[in-house]
C-alpha positions as CSV (number, residue, x, y, z in Angstrom):
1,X,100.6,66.9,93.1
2,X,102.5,67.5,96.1
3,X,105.3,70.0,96.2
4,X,108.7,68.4,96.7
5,X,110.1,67.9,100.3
6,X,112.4,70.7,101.2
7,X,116.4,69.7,100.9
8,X,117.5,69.4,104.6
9,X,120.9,71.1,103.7
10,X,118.9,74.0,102.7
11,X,116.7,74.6,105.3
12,X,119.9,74.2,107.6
13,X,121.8,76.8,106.3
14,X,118.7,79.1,105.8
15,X,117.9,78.5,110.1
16,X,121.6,78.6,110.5
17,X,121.6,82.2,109.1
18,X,119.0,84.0,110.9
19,X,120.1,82.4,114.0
20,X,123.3,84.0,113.5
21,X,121.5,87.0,112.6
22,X,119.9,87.3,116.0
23,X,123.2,86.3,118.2
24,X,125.7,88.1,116.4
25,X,124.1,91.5,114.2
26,X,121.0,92.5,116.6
27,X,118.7,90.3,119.1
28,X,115.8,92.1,117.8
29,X,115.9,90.5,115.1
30,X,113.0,87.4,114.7
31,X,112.4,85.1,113.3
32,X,109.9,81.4,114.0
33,X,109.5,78.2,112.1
34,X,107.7,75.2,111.9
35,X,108.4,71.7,110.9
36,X,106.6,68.8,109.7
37,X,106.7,64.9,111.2
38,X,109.7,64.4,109.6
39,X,111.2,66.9,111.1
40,X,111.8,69.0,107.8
41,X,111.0,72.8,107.3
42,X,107.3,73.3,106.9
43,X,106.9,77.1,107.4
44,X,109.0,80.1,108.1
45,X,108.6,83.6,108.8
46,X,112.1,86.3,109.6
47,X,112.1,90.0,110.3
48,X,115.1,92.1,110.8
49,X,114.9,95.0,113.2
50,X,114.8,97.7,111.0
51,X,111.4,96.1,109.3
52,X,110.1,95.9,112.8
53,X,110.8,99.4,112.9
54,X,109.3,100.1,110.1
55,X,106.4,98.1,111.2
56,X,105.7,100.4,114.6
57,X,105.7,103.6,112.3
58,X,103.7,102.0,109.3
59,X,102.2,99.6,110.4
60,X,98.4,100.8,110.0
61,X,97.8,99.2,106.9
62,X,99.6,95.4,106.3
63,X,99.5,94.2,102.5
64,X,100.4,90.3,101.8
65,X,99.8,88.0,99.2
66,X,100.1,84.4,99.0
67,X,99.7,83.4,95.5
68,X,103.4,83.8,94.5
69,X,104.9,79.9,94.7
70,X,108.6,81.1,93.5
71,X,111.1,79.0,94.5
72,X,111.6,75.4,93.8
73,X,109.7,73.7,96.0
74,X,106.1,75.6,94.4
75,X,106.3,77.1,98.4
76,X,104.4,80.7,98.2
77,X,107.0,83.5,99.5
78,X,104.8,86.2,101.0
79,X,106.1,89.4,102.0
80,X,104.4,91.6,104.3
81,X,104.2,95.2,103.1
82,X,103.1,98.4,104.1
83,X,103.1,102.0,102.9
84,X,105.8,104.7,104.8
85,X,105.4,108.3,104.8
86,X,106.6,109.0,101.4
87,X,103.9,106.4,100.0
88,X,106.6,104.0,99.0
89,X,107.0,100.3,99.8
90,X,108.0,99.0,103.1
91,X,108.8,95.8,104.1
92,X,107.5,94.2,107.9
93,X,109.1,90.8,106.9
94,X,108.7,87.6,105.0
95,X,107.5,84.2,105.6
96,X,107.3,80.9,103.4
97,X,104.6,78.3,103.6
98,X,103.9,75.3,102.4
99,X,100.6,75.5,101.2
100,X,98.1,77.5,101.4
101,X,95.9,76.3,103.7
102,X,94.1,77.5,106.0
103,X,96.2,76.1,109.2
104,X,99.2,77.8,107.1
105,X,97.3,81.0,106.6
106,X,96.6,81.1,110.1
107,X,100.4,80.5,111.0
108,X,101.9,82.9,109.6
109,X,99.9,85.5,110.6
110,X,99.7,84.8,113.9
111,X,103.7,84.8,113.8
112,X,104.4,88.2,112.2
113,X,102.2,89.6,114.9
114,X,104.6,87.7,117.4
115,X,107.2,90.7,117.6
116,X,105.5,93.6,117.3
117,X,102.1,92.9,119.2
118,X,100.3,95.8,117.8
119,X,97.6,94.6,115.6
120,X,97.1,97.1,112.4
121,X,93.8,98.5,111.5
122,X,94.1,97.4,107.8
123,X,94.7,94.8,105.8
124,X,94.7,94.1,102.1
125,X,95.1,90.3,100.7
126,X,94.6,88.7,98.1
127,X,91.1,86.7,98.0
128,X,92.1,82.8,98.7
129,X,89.3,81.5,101.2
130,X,92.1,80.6,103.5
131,X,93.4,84.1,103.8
132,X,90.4,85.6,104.6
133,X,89.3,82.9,106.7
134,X,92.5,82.9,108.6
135,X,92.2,86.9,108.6
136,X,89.3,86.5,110.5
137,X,90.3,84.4,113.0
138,X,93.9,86.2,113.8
139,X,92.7,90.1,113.0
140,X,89.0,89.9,114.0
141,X,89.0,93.5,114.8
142,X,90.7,95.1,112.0
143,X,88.9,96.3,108.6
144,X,89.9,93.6,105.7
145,X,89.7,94.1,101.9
146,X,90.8,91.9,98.9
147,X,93.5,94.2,96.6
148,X,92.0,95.7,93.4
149,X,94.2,93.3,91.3
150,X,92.4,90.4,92.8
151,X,88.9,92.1,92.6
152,X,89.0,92.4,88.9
153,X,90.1,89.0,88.6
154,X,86.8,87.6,90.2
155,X,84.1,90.5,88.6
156,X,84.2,88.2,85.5
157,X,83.2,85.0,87.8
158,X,80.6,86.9,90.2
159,X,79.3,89.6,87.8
160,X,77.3,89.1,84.7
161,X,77.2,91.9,81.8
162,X,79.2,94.6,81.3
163,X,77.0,96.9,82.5
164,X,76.8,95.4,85.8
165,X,80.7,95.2,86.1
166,X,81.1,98.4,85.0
167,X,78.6,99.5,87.8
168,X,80.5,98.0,89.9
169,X,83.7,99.2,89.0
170,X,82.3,102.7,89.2
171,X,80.9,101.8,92.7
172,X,84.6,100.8,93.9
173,X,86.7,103.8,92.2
174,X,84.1,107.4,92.7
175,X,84.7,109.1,95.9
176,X,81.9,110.0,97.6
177,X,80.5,110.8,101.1
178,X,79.6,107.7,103.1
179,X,75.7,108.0,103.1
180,X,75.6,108.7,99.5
181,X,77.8,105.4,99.2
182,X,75.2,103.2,101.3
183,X,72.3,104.7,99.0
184,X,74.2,103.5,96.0
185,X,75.8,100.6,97.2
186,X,72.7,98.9,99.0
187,X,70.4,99.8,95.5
188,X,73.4,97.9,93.4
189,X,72.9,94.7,95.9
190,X,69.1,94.7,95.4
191,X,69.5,94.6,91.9
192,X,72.2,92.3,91.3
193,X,73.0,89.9,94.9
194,X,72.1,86.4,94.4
195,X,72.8,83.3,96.7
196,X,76.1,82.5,94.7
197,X,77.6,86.2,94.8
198,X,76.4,87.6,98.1
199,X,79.3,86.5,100.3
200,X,81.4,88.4,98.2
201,X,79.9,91.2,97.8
202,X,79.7,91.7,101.0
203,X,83.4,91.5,101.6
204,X,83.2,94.1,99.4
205,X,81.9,97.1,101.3
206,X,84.9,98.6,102.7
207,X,84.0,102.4,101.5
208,X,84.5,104.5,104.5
209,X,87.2,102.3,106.5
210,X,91.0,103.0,106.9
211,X,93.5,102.0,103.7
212,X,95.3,105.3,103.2
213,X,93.4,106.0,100.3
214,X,94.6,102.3,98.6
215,X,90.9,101.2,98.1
216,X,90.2,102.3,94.3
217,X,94.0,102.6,93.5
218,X,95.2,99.2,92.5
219,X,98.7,100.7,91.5
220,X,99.1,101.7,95.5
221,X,98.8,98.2,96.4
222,X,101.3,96.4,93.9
223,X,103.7,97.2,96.9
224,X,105.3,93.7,96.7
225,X,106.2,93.9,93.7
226,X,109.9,94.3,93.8
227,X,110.2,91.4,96.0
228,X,108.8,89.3,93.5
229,X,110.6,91.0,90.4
230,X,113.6,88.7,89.6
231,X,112.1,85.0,91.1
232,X,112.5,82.1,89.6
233,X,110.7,78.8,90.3
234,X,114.4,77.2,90.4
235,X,115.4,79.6,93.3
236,X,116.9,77.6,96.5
237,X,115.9,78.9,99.8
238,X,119.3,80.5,100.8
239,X,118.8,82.8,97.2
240,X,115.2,83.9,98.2
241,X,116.5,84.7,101.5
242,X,119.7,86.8,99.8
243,X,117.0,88.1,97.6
244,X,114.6,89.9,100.1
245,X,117.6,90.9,101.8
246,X,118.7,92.8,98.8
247,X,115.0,94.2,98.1
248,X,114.8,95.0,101.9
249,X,118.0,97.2,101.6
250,X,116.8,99.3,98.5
251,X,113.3,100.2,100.3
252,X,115.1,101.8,103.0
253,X,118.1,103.0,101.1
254,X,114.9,104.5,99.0
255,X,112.8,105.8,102.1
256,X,116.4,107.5,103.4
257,X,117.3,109.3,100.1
258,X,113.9,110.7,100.3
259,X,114.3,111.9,103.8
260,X,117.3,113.7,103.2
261,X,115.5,115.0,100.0
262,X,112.7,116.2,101.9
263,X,114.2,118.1,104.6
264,X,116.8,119.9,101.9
265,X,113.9,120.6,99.3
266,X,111.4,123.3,99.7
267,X,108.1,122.9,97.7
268,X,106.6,125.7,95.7
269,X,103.6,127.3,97.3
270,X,101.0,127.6,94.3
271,X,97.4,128.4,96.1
272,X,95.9,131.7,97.3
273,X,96.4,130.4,100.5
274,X,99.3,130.4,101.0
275,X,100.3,130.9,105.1
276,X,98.0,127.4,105.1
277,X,99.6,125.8,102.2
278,X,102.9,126.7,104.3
279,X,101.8,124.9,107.3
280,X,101.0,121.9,105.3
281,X,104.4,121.8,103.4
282,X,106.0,122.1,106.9
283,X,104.2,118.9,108.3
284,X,104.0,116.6,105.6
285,X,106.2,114.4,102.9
286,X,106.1,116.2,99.2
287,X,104.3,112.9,98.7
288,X,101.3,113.5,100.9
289,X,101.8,117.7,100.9
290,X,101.1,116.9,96.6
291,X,97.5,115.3,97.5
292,X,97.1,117.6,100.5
293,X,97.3,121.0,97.9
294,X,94.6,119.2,95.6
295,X,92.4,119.9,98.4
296,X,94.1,123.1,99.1
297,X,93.3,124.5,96.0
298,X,89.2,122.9,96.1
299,X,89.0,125.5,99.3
300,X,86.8,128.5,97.5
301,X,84.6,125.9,95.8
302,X,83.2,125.6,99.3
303,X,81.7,128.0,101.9
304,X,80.6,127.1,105.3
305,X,76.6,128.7,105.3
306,X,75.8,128.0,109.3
307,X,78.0,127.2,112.3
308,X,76.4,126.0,115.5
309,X,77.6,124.8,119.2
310,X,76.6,121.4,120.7
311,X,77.2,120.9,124.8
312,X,79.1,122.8,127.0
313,X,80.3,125.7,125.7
314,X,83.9,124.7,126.4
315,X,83.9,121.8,126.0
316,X,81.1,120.8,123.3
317,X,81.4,120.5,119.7
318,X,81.1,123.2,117.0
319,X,79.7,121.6,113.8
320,X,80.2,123.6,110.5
321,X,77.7,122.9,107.5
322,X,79.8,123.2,104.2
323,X,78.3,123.5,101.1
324,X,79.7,123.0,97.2
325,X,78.8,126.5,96.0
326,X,77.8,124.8,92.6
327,X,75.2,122.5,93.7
328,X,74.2,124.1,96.8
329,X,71.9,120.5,97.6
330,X,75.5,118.8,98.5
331,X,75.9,119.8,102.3
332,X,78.8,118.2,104.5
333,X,79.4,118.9,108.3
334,X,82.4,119.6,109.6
335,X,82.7,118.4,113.6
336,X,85.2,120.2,115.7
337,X,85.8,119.2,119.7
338,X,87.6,120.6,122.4
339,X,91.3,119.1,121.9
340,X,91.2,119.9,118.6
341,X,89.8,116.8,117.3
342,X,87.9,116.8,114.0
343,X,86.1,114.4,111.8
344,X,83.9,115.2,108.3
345,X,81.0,113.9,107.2
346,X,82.8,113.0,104.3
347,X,84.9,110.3,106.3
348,X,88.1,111.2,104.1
349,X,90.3,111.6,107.2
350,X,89.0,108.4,108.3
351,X,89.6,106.9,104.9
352,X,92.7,108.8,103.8
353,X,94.4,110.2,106.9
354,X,94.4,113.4,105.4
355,X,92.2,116.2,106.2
356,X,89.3,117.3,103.3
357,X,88.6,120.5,101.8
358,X,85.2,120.4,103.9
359,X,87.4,121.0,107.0
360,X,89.8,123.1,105.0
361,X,87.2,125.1,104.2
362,X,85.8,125.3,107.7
363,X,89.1,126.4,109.0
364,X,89.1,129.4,106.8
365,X,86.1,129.9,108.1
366,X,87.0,129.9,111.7
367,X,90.2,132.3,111.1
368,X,92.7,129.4,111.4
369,X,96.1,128.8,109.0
370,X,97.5,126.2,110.5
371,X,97.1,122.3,110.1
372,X,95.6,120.7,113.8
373,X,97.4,118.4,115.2
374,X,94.8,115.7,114.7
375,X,94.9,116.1,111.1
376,X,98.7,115.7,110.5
377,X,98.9,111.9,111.7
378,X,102.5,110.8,112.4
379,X,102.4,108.2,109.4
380,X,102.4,111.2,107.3
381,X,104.9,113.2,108.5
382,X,108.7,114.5,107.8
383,X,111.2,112.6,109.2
384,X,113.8,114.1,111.4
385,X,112.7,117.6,110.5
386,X,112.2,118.8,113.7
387,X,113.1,122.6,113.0
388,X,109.7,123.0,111.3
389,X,108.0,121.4,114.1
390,X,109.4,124.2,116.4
391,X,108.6,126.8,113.9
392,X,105.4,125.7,113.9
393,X,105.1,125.5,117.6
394,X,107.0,129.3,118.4
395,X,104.4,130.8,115.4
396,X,101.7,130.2,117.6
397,X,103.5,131.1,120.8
398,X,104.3,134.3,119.6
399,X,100.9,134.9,118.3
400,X,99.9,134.8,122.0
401,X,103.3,136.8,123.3
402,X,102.6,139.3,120.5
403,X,98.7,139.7,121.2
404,X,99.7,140.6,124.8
405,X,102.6,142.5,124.2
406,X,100.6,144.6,121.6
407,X,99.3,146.5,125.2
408,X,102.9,147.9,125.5
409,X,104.8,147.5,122.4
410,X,107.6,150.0,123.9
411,X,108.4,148.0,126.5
412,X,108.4,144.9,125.1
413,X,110.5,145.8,121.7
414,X,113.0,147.3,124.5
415,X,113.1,143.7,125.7
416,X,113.7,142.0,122.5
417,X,116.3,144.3,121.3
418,X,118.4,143.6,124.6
419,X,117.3,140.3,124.3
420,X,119.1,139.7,120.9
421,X,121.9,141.7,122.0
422,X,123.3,139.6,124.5
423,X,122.8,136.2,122.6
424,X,124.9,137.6,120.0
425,X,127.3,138.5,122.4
426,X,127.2,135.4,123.9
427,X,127.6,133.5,120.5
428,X,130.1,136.0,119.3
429,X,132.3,135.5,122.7
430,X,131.8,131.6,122.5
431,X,132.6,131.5,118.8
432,X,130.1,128.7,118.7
433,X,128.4,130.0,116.2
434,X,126.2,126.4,114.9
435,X,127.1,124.6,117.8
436,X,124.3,123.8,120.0
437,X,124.7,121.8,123.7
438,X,122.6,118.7,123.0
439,X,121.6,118.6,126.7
440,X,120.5,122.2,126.7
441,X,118.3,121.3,123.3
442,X,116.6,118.3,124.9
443,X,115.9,120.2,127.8
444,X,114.4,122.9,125.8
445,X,112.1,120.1,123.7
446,X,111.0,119.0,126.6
447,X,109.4,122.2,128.1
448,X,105.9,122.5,127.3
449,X,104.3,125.2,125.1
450,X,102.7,126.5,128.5
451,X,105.5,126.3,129.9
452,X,107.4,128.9,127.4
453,X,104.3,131.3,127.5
454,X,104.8,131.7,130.8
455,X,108.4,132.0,131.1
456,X,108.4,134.5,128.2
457,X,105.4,136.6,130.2
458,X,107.1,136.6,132.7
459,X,110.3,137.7,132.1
């Protein structure tokens, strides 16, 4: 049966709005539609600027899902979502369709790439044939996986016997190093692949690619969940648009009350090590510094029993080989390039974007108590709280100003005391206690760590 032709007053006032929306509130914000030979809304897709925003700093990972037909003309609503940096919901924008075929599929996401042109290295859909068709043809180059919730749903129709599912299910959920994945993973298929299941099994082997940890947790993925909370099949176009306009402001009223949480709260440092576990409270959200501790605290189950260089000596590679002091057999290596880059055999930064306990443990090893740059990825960070960046930045400054000044500590204390003499003065005279010249502090953010060293060696 068909779905009823949309009401031409309807889809007027719905165009009428965002058109106002881009003339009158911002020009940034988007928005594209399609319609049919009769000239009647067909497809639709909107995105205000903040969710194009949102998109450039969390955009890595895209969940959609076009199975919801909530409205009343059985069109699906599909909201794209991601994950920000408190692993909350975020919304990238919304699109209706008329069907889901594969033309529509195909659409809609070539649309929602239209504003932001940056194509994410994820995404999670549901498992229509369309949508992963059309995935294929628009996002060729980025990893794709069906969400847990639509995985279980099709074990019953591709898996026979509990066992097997349960195999499976164990397959999908146990975290384990990438070889030791293959081994199982490839010994599961020769048991249990036949013509009717193979194509989607193989859709299945996503182990070591980029989800933010979302590929065993199906409660991570029910991001949309909101938006559809509170539809109705009787809903009229201008009430789902006044609907994910009012979802849309309680994500970000959401992600702001947890900035403003984050930068006033300070977490409680619970390891034994504790100048690391400070670094990584100062980078991340509590919501990524929480699974960050886990492997915090997993650090002395490991020791690193060889460390070797590969290449130049400058500019090789040193690879550490960690072992689980309990089973001894388990070894992981731990890469580490010039430019502070790092990877793990493990493939959990990869996975995660969060650094293991394998190269946890072989910074211990190495003397360091600080998080690398490489391993606190933007996505992950505090908002706004740019006062621990600098601490973080002078800490290792004035390791080096302190190492060399150690060679005459006289001299240099005499410098520091006369040092913080006159900036009290100067404060004291100004009576500008906590105000700070704006100019003067960008021009201060944008000398270079180098730059500072030297200044402060020299004078």
């Amino acid at each position: 049966m068909a779905p009823p032709q949309i009401d031409r007053a309807e889809s007027d006032a719905v165009l009428q709005e965002l058109r106002r929306r881009e003339d009158e509130d911002d020009c940034e914000n988007f928005h594209h539609y399609e319609l049919d030979a009769e000239h009647r809304l067909k497809n639709l897709f909107w995105a205000d600027v903040d969710s194009r925003l949102g998109y450039l700093f969390h955009g890595d990972v895209v969940v959609f899902d076009t199975t919801y037909r909530t409205n009343n003309y059985g069109m699906p609503f599909v909201p794209f979502v991601g994950l920000s940096h408190h692993r909350t919901p975020t919304l990238f924008g919304c699109g209706i369709i008329s069907d889901q075929s594969l033309d529509s599929c195909v659409w809609l996401l070539r649309v929602f790439l239209t504003p932001v042109h940056e194509r994410p290295k994820s995404v999670i859909t549901d498992g229509g044939d369309a949508v992963v068709a059309a995935v294929k043809i628009v996002l060729p180059d980025s990893n794709h996986r069906i969400c847990s919730w639509h995985v279980e749903q099709a074990i019953e129709e591709h898996l026979h016997g509990a066992s097997t599912r349960n195999e499976f299910r164990s397959l999908m959920c146990d975290a384990c190093s990438p070889a030791a994945f293959e081994e199982r993973w490839y010994g599961f298929m020769a048991k249990h692949r036949t013509a009717g299941n193979q194509r989607w099994l193989d859709g299945m082997f996503v182990h070591d690619k980029f989800f933010l940890g979302m590929a065993s947790d199906q409660r991570a993925e029910c991001l949309a969940t909101r938006l559809h909370t509170g539809l109705h099949g009787a809903m009229s176009l201008p009430d789902l648009l006044r609907h994910a306009d009012a979802c849309a402001y309680g994500l970000r009223r959401d992600i702001a009350a947890l900035d403003a949480e984050a930068d006033r709260s300070r977490v409680e440092l619970t390891t034994g090590h504790r100048r690391l576990e400070e670094s990584a409270a100062r980078w991340f959200t509590p919501a990524n510094f929480y699974l960050l501790r886990e492997e915090i605290k997993m650090i002395d189950s490991f020791e690193v029993v060889e460390a070797m260089a590969r290449g130049h000596p400058t500019f090789g590679k040193k690879v550490y080989t960690v072992v689980f002091r309990q089973r001894r057999g388990v070894l992981f290596h731990v890469e580490c390039s010039a430019g502070e880059a790092v990877r793990c055999s493990c493939r959990k930064m990869e996975r995660e974007g969060l650094p293991c306990r394998h190269i946890l443990c072989a910074m211990r090893h190495n003397g360091s108590s600080r998080i690398p740059d490489c391993c606190a990825l933007g996505r992950m960070r505090r908002r706004g709280d740019t006062k621990s960046e600098r601490l973080d930045e002078m800490e290792e400054l004035g390791r080096q100003v302190f190492d060399l000044a150690s060679e005459d500590a006289h001299e240099f204390k005499e410098f520091l005391e006369g040092w913080l003499d006159d900036r009290n003065a100067g404060l004291r005279g100004s009576g500008a206690i906590d105000v700070v010249d704006s100019n003067a502090a960008e021009d201060a953010d944008s000398v270079t760590p180098e730059a500072k060293k030297t200044k402060l060696i020299e004078g």
